[in-house]
N, C-alpha and C positions, 0 to 999 in steps of 0.2 A: 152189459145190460141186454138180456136177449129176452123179450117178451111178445106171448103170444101175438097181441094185440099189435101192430105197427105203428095204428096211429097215436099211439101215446108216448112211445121213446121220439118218434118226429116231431112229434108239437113241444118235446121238453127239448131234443136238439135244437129246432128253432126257436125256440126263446134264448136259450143258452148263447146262441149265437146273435141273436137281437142284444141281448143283453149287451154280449162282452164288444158288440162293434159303439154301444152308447158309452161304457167305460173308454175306449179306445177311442 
């Protein structure tokens, strides 16, 4: 996922990663 914009692969990285530490 390579997109212009940075801060929208980041904000979806860290959720992704919010997420998966509230599963875990």
């Amino acid at each position: 996922m390579i997109w212009t914009h940075p801060i929208l692969p980041l904000s979806l990285y860290l959720t992704f990663v919010t997420l998966k530490d509230d599963f875990v």
